[in-house]
C-alpha positions in Angstrom: -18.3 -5.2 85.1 -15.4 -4.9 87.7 -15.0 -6.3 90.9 -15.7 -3.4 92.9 -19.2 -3.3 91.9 -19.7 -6.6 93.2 -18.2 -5.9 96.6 -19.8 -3.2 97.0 -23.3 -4.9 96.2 -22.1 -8.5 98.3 -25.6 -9.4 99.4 -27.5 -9.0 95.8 -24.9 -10.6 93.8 -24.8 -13.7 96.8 -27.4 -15.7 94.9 -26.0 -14.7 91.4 -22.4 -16.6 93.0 -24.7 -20.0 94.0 -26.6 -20.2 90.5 -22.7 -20.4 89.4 -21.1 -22.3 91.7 -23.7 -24.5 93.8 -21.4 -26.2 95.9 -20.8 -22.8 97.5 -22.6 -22.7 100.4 -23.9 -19.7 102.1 -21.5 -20.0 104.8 -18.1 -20.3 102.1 -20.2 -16.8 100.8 -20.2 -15.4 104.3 -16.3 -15.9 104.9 -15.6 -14.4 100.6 -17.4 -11.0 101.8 -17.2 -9.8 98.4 -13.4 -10.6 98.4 -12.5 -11.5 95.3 -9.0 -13.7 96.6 -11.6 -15.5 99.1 -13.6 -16.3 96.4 -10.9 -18.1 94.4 -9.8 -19.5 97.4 -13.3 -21.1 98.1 -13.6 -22.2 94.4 -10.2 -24.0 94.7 -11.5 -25.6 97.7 -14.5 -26.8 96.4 -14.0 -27.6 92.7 -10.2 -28.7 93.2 -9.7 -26.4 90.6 -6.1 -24.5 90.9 -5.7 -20.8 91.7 -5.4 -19.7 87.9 -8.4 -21.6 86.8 -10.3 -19.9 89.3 -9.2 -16.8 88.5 -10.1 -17.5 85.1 -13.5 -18.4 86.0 -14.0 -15.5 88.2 -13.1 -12.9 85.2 -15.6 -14.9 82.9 -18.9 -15.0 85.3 -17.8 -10.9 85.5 -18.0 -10.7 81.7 -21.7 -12.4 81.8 -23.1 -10.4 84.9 -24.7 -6.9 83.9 
């Protein structure tokens, strides 16, 4: 799947994003919007994880969501 399926679908794919991440909380989803660069951001911030890593991560939840 590519990312602009999930931007365009933000508010179904929301809880998909806190199954995976649950220290995401639904105010770090409102600020992402569906943008991908927020999202990494967010997951930096909350996992300490650095920007490739999430990036990395990103690309393999995409890969498991139909």
């Amino acid at each position: 799947m590519n990312w602009d399926r999930v931007e365009g679908n933000w508010k179904q794919f929301k809880g998909n994003l806190q199954q995976q991440w649950g220290k995401l909380t639904n105010d770090d989803l409102d600020v992402v919007q569906g943008k991908r660069t927020e999202l990494a951001g967010k997951l930096q911030e909350r996992y300490g994880v650095a920007k490739d890593e999430a990036e990395r991560q990103i690309d393999e939840w995409l890969k498991k969501t139909h």
